[in-house]
N, C-alpha and C positions, 0 to 999 in steps of 0.2 A: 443434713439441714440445708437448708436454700439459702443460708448465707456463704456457702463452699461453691456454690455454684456462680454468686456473685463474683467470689473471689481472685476463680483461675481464670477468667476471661478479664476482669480487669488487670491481673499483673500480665495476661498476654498482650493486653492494650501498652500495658505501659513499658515493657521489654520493648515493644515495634515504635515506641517515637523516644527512645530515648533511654529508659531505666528508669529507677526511683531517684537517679540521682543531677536527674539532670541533662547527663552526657547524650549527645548524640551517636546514633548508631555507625559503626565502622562501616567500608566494605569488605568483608572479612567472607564471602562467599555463603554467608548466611543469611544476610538483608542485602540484597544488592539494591544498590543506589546506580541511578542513574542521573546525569545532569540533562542530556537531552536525548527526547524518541521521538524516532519518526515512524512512521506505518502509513501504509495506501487508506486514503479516507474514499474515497470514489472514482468508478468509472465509470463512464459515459459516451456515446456515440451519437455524433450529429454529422447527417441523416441517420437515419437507423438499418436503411439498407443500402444496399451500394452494388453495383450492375458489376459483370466482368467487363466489358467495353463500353456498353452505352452509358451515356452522363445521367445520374451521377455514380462514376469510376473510383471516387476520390472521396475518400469520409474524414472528417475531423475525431479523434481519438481525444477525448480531457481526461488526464490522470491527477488529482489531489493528494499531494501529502501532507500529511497532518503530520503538525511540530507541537510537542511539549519539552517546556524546561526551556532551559538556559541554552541559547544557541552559542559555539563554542565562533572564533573568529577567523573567519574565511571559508566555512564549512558549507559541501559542496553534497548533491546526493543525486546518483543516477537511477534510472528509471530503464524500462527496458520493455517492447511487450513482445508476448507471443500468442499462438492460438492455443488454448487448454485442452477446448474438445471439437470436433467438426461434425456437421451430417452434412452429407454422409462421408464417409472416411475420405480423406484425402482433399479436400474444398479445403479452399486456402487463400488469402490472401499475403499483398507484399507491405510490411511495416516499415515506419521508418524506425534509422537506426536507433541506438540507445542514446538517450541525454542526458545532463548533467546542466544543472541548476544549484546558482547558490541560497543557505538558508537563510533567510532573514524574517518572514514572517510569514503565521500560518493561517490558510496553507500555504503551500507552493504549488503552482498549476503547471502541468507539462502539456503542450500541444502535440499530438502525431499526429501523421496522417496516415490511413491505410487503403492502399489502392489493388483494386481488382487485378487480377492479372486472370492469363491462360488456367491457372489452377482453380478461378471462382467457379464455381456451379451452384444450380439452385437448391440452397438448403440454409443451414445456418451455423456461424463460428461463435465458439466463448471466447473471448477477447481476453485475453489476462493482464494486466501489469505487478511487475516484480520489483524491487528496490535493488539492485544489484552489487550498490557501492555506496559507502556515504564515510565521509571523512573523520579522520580518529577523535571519538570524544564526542559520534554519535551513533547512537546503538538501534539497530531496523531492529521492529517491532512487529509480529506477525498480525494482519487487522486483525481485529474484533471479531469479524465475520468474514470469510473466505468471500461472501458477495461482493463484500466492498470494493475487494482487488479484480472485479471480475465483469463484465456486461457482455450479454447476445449481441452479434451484429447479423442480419438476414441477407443473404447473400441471393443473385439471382443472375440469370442470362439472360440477354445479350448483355 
């Protein structure tokens, strides 16, 4: 009958916010609750290409973390980037180090810079950023989309 079929999606609804009776859900490893996530909401590169010596040498990196939930007090979360992929092998650029930003409202915008060095050639790098750390009582959250964490930068000589 097609009322069997209303049936077990409704008590599945009503299991996940709670029960028939009311109670809210444990964390018992079943329903994992979370109070706050973070995950990379975007990257982005200004300029979009960047010279091994000639100016401009030196690009602006924006990394966005996107916060849900209850941000917990004092809570801090690092960033970190690298290159994912290069053309052609070996094209590189020098990043800066990793940072650490407190949470307070989202998103949270991290500035780097990434500068040309002896290793740029003309091609181009995936730019990635990673969350590397974030203080007890918030849980990194892998994006939505691998792009979000990720943008081309076009690399050339001089």
């Amino acid at each position: 009958m097609r009322v069997g079929y209303l049936i077990v999606p409704l008590l599945g609804f009503l299991f996940a916010i709670g029960g028939l009776n009311g109670q809210q859900p444990t964390n018992d490893n079943r329903i994992p609750l979370y109070k706050c996530l973070v995950t990379i909401g975007s990257v982005t590169v200004d300029p979009q290409t960047i010279h091994a010596t000639q100016k401009p040498n030196t690009v602006v990196v924006t990394v966005q973390v996107s916060v849900v939930g209850e941000i917990p007090r004092g809570a801090f979360v690092t960033v970190a980037l690298g290159t994912a992929e290069s053309e052609p092998v070996g094209n590189n650029v020098r990043y800066d180090d990793t940072k650490s930003l407190p949470l307070k409202t989202s998103p949270v915008v991290f500035k780097f810079k990434a500068h040309g060095s002896s290793n740029t050639v003309t091609g181009r790098l995936l730019v990635r950023a990673d969350i590397t750390a974030a203080t007890r009582g918030v849980t990194v959250k892998d994006p939505m989309e691998i792009t979000n964490s990720q943008t081309w930068l076009t690399t050339t000589v001089p």
